[in-house]
Every structure is written in C-alpha cells, then in structure tokens.
C-alpha positions as a Markdown table, in Angstrom:
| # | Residue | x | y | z |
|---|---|---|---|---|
| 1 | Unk | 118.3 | 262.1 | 166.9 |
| 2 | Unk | 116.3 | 260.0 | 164.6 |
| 3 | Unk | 117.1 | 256.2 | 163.3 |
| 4 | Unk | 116.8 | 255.1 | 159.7 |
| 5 | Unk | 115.0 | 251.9 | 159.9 |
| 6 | Unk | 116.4 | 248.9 | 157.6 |
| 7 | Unk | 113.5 | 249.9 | 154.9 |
| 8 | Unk | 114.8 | 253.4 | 154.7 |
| 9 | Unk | 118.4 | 252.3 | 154.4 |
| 10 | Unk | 117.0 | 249.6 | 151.6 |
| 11 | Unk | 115.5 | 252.6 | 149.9 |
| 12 | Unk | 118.3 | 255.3 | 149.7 |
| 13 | Unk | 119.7 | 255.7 | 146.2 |
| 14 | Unk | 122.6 | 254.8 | 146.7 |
| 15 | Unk | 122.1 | 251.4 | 148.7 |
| 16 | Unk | 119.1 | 250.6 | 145.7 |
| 17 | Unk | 122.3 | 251.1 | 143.3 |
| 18 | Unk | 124.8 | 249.2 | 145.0 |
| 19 | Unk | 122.2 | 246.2 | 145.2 |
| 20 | Unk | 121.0 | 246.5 | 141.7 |
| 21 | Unk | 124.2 | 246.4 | 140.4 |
| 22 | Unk | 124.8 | 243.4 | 142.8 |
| 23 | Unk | 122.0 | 241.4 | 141.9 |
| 24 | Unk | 122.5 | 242.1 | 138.1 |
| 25 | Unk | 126.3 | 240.6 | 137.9 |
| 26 | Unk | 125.1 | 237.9 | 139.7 |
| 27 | Unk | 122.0 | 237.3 | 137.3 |
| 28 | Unk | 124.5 | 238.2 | 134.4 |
| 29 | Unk | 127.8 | 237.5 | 135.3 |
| 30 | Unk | 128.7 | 237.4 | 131.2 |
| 31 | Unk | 128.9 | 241.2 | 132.0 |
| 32 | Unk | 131.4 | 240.5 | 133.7 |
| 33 | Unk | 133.4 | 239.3 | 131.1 |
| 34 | Unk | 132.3 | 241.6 | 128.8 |
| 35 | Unk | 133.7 | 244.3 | 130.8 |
| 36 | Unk | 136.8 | 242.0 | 130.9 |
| 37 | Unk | 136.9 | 241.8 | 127.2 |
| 38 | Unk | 136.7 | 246.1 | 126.9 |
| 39 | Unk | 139.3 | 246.5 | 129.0 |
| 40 | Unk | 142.0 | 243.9 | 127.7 |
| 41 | Unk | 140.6 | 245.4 | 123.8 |
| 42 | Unk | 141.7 | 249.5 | 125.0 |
| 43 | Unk | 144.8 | 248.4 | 127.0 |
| 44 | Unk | 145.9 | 246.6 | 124.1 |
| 45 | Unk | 144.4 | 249.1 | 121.3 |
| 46 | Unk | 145.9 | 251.8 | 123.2 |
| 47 | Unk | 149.7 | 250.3 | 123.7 |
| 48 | Unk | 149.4 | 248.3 | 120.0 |
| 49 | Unk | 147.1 | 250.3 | 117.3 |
| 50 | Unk | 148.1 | 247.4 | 114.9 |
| 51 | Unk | 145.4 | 245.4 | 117.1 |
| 52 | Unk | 142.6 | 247.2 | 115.5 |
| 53 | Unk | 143.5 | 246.8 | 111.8 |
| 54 | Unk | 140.5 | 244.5 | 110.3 |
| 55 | Unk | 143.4 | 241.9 | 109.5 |
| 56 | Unk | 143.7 | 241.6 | 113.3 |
| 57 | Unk | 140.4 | 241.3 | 113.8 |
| 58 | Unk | 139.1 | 239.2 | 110.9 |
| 59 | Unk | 142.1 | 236.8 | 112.3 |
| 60 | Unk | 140.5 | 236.9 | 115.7 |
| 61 | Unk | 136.6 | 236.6 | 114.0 |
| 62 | Unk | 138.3 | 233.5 | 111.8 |
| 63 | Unk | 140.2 | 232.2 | 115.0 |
| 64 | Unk | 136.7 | 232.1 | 117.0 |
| 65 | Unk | 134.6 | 229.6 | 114.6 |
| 66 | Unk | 135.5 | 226.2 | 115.5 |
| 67 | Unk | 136.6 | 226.8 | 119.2 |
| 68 | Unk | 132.9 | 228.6 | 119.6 |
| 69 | Unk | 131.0 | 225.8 | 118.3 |
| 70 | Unk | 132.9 | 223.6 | 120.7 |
| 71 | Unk | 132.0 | 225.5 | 123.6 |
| 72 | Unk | 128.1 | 225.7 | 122.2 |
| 73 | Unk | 128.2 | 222.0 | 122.7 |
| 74 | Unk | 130.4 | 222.1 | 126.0 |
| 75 | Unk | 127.8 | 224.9 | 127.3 |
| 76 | Unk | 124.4 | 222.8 | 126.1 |
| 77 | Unk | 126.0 | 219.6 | 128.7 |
| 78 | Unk | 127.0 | 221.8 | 131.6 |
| 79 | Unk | 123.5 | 223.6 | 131.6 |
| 80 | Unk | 122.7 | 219.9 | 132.0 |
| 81 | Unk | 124.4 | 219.4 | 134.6 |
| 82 | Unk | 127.0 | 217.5 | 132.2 |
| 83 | Unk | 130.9 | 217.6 | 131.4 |
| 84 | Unk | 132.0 | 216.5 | 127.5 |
| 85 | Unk | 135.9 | 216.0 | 127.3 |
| 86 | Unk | 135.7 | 214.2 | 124.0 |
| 87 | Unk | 134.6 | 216.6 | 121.3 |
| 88 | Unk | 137.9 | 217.2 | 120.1 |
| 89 | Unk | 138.5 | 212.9 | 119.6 |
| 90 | Unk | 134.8 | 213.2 | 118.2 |
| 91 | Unk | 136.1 | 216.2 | 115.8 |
| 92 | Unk | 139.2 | 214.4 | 114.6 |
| 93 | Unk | 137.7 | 210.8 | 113.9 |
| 94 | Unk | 135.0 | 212.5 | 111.9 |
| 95 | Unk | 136.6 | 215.2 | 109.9 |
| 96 | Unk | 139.8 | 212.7 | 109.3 |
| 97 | Unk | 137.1 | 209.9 | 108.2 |
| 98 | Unk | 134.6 | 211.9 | 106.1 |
| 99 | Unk | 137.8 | 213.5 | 104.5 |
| 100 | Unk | 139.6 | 210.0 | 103.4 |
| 101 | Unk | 136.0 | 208.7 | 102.4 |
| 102 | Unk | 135.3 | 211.9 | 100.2 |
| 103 | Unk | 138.4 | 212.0 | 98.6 |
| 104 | Unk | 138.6 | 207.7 | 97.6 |
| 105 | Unk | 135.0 | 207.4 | 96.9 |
| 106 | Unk | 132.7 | 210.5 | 96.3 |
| 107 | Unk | 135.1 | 213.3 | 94.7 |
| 108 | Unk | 132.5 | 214.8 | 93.2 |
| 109 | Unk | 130.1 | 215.2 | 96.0 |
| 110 | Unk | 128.6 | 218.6 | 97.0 |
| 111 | Unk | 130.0 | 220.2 | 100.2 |
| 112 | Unk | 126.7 | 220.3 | 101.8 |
| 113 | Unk | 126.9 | 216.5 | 101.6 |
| 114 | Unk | 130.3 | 216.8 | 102.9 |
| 115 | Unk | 129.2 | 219.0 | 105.8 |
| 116 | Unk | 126.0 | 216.9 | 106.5 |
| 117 | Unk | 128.4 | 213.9 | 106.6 |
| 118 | Unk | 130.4 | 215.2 | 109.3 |
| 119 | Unk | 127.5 | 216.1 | 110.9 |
| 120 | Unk | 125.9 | 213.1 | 111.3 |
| 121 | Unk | 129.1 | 210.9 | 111.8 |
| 122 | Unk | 129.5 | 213.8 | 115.1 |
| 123 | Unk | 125.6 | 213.0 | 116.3 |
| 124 | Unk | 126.5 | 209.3 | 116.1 |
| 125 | Unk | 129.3 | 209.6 | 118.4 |
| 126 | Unk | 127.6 | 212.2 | 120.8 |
| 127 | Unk | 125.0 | 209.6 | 121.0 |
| 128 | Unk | 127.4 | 207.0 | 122.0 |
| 129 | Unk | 128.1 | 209.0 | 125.3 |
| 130 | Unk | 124.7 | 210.4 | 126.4 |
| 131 | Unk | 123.8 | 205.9 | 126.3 |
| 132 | Unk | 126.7 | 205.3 | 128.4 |
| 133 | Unk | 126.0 | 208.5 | 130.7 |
| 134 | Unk | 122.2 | 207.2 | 130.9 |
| 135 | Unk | 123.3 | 203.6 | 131.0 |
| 136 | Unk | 126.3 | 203.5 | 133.7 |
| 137 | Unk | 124.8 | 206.0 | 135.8 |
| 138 | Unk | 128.4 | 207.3 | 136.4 |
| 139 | Unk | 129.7 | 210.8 | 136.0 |
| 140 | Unk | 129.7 | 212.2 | 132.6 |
| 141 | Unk | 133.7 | 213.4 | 132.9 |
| 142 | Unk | 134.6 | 209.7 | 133.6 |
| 143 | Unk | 132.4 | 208.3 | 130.7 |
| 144 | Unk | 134.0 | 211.1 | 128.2 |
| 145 | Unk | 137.6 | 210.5 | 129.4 |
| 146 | Unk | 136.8 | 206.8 | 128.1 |
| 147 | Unk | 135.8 | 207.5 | 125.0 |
| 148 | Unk | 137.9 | 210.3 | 124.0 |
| 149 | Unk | 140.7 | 207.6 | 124.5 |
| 150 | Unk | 138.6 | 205.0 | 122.4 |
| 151 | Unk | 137.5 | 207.7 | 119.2 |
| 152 | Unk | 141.2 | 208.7 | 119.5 |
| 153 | Unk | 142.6 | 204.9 | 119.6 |
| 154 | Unk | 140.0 | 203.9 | 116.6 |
| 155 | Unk | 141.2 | 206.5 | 114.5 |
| 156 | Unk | 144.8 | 205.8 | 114.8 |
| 157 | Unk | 144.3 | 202.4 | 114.8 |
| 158 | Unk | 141.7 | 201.4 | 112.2 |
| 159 | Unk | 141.3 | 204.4 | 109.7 |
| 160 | Unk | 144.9 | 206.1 | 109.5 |
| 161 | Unk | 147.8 | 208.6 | 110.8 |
| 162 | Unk | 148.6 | 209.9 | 107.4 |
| 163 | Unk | 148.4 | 213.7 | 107.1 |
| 164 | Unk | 146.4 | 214.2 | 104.1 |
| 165 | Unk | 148.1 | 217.1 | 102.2 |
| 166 | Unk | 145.6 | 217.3 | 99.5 |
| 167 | Unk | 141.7 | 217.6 | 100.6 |
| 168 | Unk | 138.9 | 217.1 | 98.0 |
| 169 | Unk | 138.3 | 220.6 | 95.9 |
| 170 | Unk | 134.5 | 221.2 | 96.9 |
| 171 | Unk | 136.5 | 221.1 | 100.4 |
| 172 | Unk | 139.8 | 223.5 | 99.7 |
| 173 | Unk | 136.9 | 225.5 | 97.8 |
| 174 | Unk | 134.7 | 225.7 | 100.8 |
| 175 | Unk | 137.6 | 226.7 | 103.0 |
| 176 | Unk | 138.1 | 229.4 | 100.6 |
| 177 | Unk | 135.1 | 231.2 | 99.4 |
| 178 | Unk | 134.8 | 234.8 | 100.8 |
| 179 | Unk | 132.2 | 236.4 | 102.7 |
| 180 | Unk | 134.1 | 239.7 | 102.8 |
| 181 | Unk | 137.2 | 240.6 | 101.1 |
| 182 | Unk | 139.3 | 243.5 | 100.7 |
| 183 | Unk | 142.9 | 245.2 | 100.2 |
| 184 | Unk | 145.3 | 247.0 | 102.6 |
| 185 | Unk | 146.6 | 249.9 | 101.6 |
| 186 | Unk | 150.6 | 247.4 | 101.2 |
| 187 | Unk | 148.2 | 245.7 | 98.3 |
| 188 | Unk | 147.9 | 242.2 | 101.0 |
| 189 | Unk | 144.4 | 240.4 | 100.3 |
| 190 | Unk | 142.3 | 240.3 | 103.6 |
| 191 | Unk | 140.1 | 237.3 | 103.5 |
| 192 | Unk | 136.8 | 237.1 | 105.9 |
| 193 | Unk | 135.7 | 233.3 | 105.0 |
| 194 | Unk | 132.0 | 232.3 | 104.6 |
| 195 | Unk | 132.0 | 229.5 | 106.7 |
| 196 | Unk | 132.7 | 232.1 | 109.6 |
| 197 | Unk | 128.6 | 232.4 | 109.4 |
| 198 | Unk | 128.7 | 228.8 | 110.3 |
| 199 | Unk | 129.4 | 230.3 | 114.3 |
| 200 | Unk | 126.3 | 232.8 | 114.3 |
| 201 | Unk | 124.0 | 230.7 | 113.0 |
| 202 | Unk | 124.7 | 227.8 | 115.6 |
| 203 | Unk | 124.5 | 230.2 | 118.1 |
| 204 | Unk | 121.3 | 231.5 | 117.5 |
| 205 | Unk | 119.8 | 227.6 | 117.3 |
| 206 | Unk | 121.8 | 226.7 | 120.2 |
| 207 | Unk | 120.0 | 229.9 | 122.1 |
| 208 | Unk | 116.6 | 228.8 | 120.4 |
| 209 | Unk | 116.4 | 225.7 | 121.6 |
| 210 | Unk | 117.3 | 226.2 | 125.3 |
| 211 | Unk | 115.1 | 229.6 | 125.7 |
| 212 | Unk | 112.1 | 228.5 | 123.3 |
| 213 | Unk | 111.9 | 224.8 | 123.8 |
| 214 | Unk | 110.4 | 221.6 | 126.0 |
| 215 | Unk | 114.1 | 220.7 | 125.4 |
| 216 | Unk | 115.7 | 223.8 | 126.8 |
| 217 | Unk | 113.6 | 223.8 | 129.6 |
| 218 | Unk | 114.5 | 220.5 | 130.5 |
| 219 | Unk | 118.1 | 220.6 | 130.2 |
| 220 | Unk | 117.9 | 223.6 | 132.4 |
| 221 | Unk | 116.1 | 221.7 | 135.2 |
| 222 | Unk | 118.1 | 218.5 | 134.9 |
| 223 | Unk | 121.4 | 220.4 | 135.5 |
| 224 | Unk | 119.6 | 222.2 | 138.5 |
| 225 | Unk | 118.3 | 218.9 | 140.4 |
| 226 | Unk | 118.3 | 215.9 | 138.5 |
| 227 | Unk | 116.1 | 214.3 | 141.0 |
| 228 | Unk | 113.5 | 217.1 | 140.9 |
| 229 | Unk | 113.7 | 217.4 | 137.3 |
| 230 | Unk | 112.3 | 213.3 | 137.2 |
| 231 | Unk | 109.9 | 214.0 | 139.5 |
| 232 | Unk | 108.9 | 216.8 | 137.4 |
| 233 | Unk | 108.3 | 214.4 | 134.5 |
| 234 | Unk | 111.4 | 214.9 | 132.5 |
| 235 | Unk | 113.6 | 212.2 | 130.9 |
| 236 | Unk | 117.0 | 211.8 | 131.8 |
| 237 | Unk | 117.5 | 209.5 | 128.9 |
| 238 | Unk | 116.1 | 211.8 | 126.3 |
| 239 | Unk | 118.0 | 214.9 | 127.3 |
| 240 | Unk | 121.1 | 212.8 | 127.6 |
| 241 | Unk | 120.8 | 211.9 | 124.3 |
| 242 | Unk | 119.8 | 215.2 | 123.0 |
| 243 | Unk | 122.9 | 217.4 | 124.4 |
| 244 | Unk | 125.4 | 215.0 | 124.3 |
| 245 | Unk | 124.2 | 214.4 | 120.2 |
| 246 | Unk | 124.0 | 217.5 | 119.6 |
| 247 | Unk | 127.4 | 218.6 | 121.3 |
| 248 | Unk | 128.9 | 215.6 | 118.9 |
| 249 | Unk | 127.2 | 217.3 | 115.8 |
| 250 | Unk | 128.8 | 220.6 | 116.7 |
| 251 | Unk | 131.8 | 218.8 | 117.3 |
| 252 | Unk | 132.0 | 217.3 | 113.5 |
| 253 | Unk | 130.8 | 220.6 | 112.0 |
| 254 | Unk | 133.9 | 222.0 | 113.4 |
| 255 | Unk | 135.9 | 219.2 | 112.2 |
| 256 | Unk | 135.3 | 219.7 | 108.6 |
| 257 | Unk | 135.3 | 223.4 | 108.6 |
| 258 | Unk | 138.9 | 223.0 | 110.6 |
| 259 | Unk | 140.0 | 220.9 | 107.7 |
| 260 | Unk | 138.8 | 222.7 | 105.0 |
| 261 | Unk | 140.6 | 226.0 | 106.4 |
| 262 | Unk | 143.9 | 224.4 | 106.8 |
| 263 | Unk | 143.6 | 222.7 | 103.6 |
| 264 | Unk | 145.0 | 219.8 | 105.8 |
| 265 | Unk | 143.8 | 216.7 | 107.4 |
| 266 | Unk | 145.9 | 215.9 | 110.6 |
| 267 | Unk | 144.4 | 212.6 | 112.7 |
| 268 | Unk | 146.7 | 214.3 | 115.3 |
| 269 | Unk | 144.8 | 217.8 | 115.4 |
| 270 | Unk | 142.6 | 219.7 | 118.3 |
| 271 | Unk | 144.4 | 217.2 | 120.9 |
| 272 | Unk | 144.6 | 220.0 | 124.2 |
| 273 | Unk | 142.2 | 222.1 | 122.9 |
| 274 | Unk | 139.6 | 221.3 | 125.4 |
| 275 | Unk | 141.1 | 223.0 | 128.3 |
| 276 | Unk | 140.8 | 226.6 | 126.4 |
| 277 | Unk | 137.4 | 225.9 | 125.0 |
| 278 | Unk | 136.0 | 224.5 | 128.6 |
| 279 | Unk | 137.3 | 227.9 | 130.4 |
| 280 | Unk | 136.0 | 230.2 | 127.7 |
| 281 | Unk | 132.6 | 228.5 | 128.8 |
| 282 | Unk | 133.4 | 228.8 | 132.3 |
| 283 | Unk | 134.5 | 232.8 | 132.0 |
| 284 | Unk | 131.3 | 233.0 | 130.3 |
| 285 | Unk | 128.6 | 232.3 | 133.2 |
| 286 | Unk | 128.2 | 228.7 | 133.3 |
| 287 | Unk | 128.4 | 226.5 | 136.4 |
| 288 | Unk | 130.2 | 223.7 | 136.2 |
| 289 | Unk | 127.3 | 222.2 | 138.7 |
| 290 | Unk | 124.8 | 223.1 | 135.4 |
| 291 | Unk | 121.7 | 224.7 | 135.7 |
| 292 | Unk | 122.9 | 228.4 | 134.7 |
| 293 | Unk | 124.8 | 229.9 | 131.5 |
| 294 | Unk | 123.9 | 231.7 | 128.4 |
| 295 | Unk | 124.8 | 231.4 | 125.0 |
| 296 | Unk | 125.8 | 234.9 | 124.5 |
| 297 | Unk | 128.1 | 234.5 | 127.9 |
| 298 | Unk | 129.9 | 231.6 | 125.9 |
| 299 | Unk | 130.8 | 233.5 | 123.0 |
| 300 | Unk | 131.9 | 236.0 | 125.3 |
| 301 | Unk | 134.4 | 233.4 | 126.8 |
| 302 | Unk | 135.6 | 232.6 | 123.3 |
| 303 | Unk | 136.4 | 235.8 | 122.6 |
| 304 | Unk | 138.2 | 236.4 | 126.0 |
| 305 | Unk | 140.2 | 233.1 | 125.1 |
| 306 | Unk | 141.0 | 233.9 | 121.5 |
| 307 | Unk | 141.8 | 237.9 | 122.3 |
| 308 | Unk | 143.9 | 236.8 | 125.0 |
| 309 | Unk | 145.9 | 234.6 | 122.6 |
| 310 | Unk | 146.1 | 236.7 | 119.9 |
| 311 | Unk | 147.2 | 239.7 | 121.9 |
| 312 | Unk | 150.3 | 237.4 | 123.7 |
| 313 | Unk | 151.3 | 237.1 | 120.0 |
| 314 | Unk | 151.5 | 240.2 | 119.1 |
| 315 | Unk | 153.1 | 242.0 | 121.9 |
| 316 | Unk | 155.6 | 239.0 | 121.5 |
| 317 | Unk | 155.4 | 236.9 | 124.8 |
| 318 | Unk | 155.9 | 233.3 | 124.1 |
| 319 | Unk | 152.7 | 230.6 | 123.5 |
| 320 | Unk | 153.7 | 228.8 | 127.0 |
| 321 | Unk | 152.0 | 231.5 | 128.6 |
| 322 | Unk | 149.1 | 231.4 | 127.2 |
| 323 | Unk | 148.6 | 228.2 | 129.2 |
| 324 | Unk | 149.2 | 230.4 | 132.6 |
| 325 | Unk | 146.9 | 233.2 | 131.4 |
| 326 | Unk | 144.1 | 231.3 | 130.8 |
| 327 | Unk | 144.7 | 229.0 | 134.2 |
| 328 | Unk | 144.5 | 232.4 | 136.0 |
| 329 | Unk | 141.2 | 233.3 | 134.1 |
| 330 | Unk | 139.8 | 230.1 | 135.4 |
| 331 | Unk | 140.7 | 230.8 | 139.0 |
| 332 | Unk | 139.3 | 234.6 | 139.0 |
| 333 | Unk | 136.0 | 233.1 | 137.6 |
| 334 | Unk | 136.0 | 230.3 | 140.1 |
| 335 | Unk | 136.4 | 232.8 | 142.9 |
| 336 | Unk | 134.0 | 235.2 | 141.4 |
| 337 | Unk | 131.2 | 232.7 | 140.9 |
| 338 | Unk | 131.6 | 231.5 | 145.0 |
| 339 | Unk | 131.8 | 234.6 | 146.1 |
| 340 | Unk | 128.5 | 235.4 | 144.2 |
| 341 | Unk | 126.5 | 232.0 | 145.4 |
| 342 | Unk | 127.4 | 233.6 | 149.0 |
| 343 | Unk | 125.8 | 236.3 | 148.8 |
| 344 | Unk | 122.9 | 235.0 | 147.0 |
C-alpha cells in the first residue's frame, strides 16, 4: 500500500484548487463582497423585477456619489494605518460656508470656482487633523472625535443654523445638468446627473496615487509598521498631512455636490453618516489596523451599503433596520477578515 507524501497531496488538483481559491480571497477579499453584491442583486431581481428598471438603478448610481467619495478618503487613512470620524463635520462646515459666501458675495461666480472653493476649504480642515495626529502623537479616532465636535460647534455657532432654501443658480444648475437622460414608457423623466462622474474620476486618482506613487507606497508602509516605515525613511508628518488633506478635500467635494443635489443647504446634514460609509470601507477589504485595501474593494462596499438600503425600501421594511443590516455586515466581515489572518 503506498503513502502520498505531503508534496503529492500539495499537488493533486483538487487540493491546488482548494488553496488557490484560499489564498486568492485572502489576497482579494473584495471578491468577497462582490460575490455578496450578485447574490443580494438576483435574490432581489428575482423576488422584485422593479429593482432592475434604470430608475432603480440610476437612484442607486446617484445615491453612491457623495457616500463613495467619503469612503475614498476614509480608505486613503486606514491604508495608513489611520481612522477619520470627521469628514462629515468637515463636509457640512464647508458646503454650508462656501454656499452662504457664494450666494451674499460672488453670485455670479463659475461653479468650478464654487467646487474648487469647497475643495480647498475641505484640504484646510483635513490639514488641521493630520498636525494634531503628527503633533499629539495620540490616536487618530480620538483627535477626529475632537474636531468633528469643534467643525460642528463652529458652524453652529459662528456661521449659522438657517436652512438655506434657495442655493446660488450656477449651483441648483450644477445639481441639475444631465449626463444621461431619458423617458419611461408612463412619460416620467429619468435623470442620470453629471456630477455622478465626479465618483469615477476620484476613484481613479485615489487608485493612482496609492499604486503609482512615492505617496502610495508610503501610506501603504506607514499603516503596516509605522516604526519600520521611519526607519525606512518615510515621513510620518508628510503622509499625515497628505491623507488626512486629501480625505478633507473629498470630504468638501461631497459637500457641495450634496448641496447642489438637494437644492438645499442644511448645517444639520450627513450627521450619522459615518458609520455606513466606514463599514462600506470595511466590507470592502480594508483593515482597520491599515496597511491593506483597494480602491475598487471600497466602491464595492458602497454599493453593498447603498443596495442594501435601497432594496429595504422597496420590499417595504422600515429605515431602523437598516441600522441592524449593516451592524451584521460589519460583524461577518470582522469574522471573515480573523479568520483569514489565521490561516495566513
């Protein structure tokens, strides 16, 4: 009777499958929740065929724009071993500020001004936390916690809690302006807006930068070992200030393009929105320990989050569960991503 040595065991087809298709979910566990993502889409397109009607899913595509470029900015400071609880406060005080600025003293200026004002007021503020991170030397949650409650506090406080009902034009324009538009066969306009280009095109920088750049390497070897990563040569100050600026630029590019959708300035707006757009980071591959992630794994989370939501709409189950939903989500991934560190 003969023995299969370990090598021959290692070679059989089917255990070089079973450890392929091991070591690939744990290299890419976004396939994961791509495969997650299928499944809910069928079950639902199978029970619900209204879920495939375009106005479904240019709702969802719509839905996914300013919650995505969140999580591109959440995703950039947990590859850095980072955790940013503030963009939303950032968000508010910019597109609230840059909205009563426009609209008492530059009516007439272009949108791209407009946008590039939010922009830069976002960086300014993202700033702010990666020189407290640097400078306190204290966890990034606690330094974020801080100044979500001061962005917040100054808002209310020093600029306004007036809803404004009536945005500048350029801005209600903006909000408006079609990328793709067409009519159901009950004669109702369905509206794909331009600015939902705004998502792609952040994406594919935000992937640019951390797969094609000094920078992206860094941030990558900071979140791993911040001690090594030093030793290494890198700057802890300068990638700091790079993701935490550049999640705070994302942060007011979602501000104004949440304003100019809703044709409505709140001060009061995003507040609880982190918890959704952290998890769809999480759900899409990233550690919260940093070092790992992709960008395409967050958008995956995004969509997971949003589908999710949009589906408990339309089969009619009330908005508190959405909460519980997505709380389950979180614990699956958590469990999935220990279980994969053991066997790796």
């Amino acid at each position: 009777m003969s023995v299969s040595r370990p090598e021959e065991l290692r070679e059989s087809p089917q255990g070089s499958r079973a450890f392929s298709l091991g070591s690939l979910i744990r290299r890419r566990p976004e396939l994961v929740t791509l495969a997650i993502l299928i499944v809910i889409c069928i079950a639902v397109a199978v029970a619900n065929p209204a879920f495939l009607q375009p106005s479904t899913l240019i709702d969802i595509g719509r839905a996914s724009v300013v919650m995505g470029l969140f999580a591109l900015g959440v995703f950039v400071i947990l590859a850095a071993g980072g955790i940013d609880v503030s963009f939303t406060a950032i968000a508010a005080l910019t597109m609230y500020s840059t909205t009563l600025l426009v609209q008492n003293y530059a009516p007439e200026l272009p949108i791209l001004l407009v946008i590039l004002a939010a922009t830069l007021g976002g960086v300014v503020l993202g700033v702010i936390n990666g020189l407290l991170v640097n400078i306190l030397r204290v966890p990034s949650l606690i330094v974020t916690i801080g100044t979500q409650y001061l962005f917040r506090g100054a808002l209310l406080s020093f600029i306004g809690t007036v809803w404004i009902m009536s945005i500048p034009t350029q801005m209600g324009a903006f909000g408006r302006m079609p990328l793709l538009q067409f009519e159901t066969a009950n004669r109702a306009v369905i509206t794909l807006p331009v600015y939902f280009l705004v998502l792609p095109v952040a994406a594919l920088l935000t992937w640019w930068i951390l797969n094609h750049t000094l920078m992206g390497r860094a941030i990558f070897a900071v979140g791993g070992n911040a001690d090594v990563a030093q030793r290494l040569g890198y700057s802890l100050r300068t990638v700091h200030l790079f993701v935490f600026g550049y999640a705070g630029a994302l942060a007011g590019l979602a501000g104004i393009i949440h304003v100019s959708a809703n044709r409505l300035a709140n001060p009061f707006d995003l507040v609880g929105t982190e918890i959704n757009v952290i998890a769809a980071v999480v759900l899409g591959g990233a550690r919260i320990t940093g070092g790992t992630g992709s960008v395409i794994g967050t958008i995956l989370g995004v969509l997971l989050i949003v589908v999710v939501n949009s589906v408990l709409v339309l089969v009619g189950i009330p908005s508190t569960w959405q909460r519980l939903v997505v709380g389950s989500f979180i614990l699956l991934a958590a469990a999935f991503f220990v279980m994969r560190g053991r066997r790796a």
